[in-house]
C-alpha positions in Angstrom: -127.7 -132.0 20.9 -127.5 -128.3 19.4 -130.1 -126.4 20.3 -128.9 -123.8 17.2 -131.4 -124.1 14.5 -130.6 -125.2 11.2 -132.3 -122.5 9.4 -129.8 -119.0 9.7 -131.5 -115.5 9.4 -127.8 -113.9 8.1 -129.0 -110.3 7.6 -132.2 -108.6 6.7 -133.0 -105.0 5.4 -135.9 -103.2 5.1 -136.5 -101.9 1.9 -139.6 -99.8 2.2 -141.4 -98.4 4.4 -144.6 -95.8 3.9 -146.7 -94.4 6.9 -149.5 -92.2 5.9 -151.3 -90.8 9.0 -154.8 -88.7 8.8 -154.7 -85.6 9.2 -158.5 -85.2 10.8 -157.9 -87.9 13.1 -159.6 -87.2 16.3 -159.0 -89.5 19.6 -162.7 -89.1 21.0 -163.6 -91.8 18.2 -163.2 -95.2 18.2 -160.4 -96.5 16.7 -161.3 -98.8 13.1 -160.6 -102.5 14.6 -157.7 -104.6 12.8 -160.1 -106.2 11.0 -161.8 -103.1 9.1 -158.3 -102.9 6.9 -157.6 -104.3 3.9 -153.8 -106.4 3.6 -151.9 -107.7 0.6 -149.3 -109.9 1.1 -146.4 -110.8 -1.4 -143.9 -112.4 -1.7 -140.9 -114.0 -3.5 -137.8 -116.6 -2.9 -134.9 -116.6 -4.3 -132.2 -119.7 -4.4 -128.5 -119.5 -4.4 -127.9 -122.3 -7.8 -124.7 -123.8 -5.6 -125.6 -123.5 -2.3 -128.8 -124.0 0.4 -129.0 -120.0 0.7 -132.2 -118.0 0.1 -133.2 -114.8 0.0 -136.6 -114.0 0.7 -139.0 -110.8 0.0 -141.8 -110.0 2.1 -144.4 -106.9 1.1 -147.3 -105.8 2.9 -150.4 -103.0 2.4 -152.4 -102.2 5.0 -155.3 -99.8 4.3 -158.4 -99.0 6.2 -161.6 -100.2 4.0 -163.3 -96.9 4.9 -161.2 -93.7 6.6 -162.7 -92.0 9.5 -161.9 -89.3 12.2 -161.3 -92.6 14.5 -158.6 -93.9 11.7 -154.9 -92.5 11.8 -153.1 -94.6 9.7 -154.7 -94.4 5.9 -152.0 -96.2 4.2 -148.8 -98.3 5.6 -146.9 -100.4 3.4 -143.7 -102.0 3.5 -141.0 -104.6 1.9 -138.4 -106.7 3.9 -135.8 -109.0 2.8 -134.4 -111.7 4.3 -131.2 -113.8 3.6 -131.5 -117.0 5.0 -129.0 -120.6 4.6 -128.8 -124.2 5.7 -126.3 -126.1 6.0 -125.1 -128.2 2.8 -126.1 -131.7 4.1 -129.6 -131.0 5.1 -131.8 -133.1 3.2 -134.5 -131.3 0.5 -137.4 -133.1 3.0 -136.3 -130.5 6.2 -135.5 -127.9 3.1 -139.0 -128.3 2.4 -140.3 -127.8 5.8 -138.3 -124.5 6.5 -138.7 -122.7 3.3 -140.4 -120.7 2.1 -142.8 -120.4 5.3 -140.4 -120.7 8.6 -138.7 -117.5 6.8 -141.7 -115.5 6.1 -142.7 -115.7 9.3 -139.6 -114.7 10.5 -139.1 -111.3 8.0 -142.6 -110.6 8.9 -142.3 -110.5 13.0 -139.0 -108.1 11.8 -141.3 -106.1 9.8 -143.8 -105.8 12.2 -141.4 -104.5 14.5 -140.1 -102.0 11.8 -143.9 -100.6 11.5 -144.1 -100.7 15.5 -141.2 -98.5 15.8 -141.9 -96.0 12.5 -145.1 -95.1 13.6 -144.6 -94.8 17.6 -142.4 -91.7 16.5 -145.5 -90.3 14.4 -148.2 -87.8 16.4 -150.9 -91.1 16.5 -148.3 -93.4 18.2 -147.8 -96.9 17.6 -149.9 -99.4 15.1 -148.8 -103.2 15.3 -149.2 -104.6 11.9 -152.6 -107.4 12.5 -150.7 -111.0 13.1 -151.8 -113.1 10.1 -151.8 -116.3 9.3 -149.2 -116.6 6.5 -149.5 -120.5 5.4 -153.1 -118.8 4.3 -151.8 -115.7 3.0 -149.4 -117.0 0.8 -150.7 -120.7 -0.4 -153.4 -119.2 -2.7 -154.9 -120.6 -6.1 -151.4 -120.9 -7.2 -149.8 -123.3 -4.6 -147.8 -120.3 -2.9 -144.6 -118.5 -3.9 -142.1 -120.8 -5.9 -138.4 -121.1 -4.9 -137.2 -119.6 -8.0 -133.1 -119.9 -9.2 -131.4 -116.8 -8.1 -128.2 -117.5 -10.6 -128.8 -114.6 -12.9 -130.3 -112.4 -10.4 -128.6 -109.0 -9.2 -129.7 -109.0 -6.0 -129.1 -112.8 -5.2 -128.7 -114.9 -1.9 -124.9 -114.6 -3.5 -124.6 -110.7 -2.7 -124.8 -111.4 0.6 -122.5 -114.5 2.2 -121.1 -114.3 5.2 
């Protein structure tokens, strides 16, 4: 049995990625806590017409509700792309069960990696993006985000094959 997963992270690239610190930060406050920031989530996925490859987008703002001398970070946002396949036999059922979530939650540990490293090279050090609970995040009113047919896209799960 092959312990290699049939979901494939090919490459990903971040595509943005804004770090605001504040300037009247002061380290005799108290930090704001994780949960005194507002976060937006979106998100899109993209299919290959031919072929089980996707290519997912991830953004994410993170603002503090209310800015403080005990806040240093006043905005962080940022937008990661992932380009994901499976292989052609697997069934739409397991297709169904990996995508779209299994590869947010992959772009978004990569991210918050991204933002862990950006901002420990900043004068307030390191801020970990808050670990969220993405089935929540994305399933909405709407259902969550559709698997949308990438043929006439320009920056398609195509662009990228291995």
């Amino acid at each position: 049995m092959s312990t290699v997963a049939p979901l494939q992270l090919r490459e990903f690239y971040v595509d943005k990625l804004v770090v605001e610190t504040n300037a009247d930060y002061s380290d005799d406050h108290d930090e704001a806590r994780s949960d005194d920031r507002d976060m937006e989530i979106t998100a899109n996925v993209a299919k290959h017409p031919d072929k089980l490859d996707f290519m997912v987008t991830l953004g994410v703002s993170c603002t503090p509700k209310s800015v403080s001398a005990g806040t240093r970070f006043t905005r962080l946002e940022a937008t990661i792309r992932g380009f994901f396949s499976l292989p052609d036999d697997t069934t739409q059922e397991v297709v169904d069960q990996l995508v779209p979530y299994n590869c947010f939650a992959i772009v978004y540990g990569l991210l918050r990696g991204a933002v862990a490293q950006a901002t420990g090279m900043t004068v307030h050090g390191v801020q970990v993006l808050p670990t969220v609970n993405l089935l929540a995040a994305l399933s909405g009113d709407d259902g969550g985000p559709e698997v949308t047919d990438a043929a006439d896209s320009t920056n398609s799960p195509d662009d990228h094959d291995q």
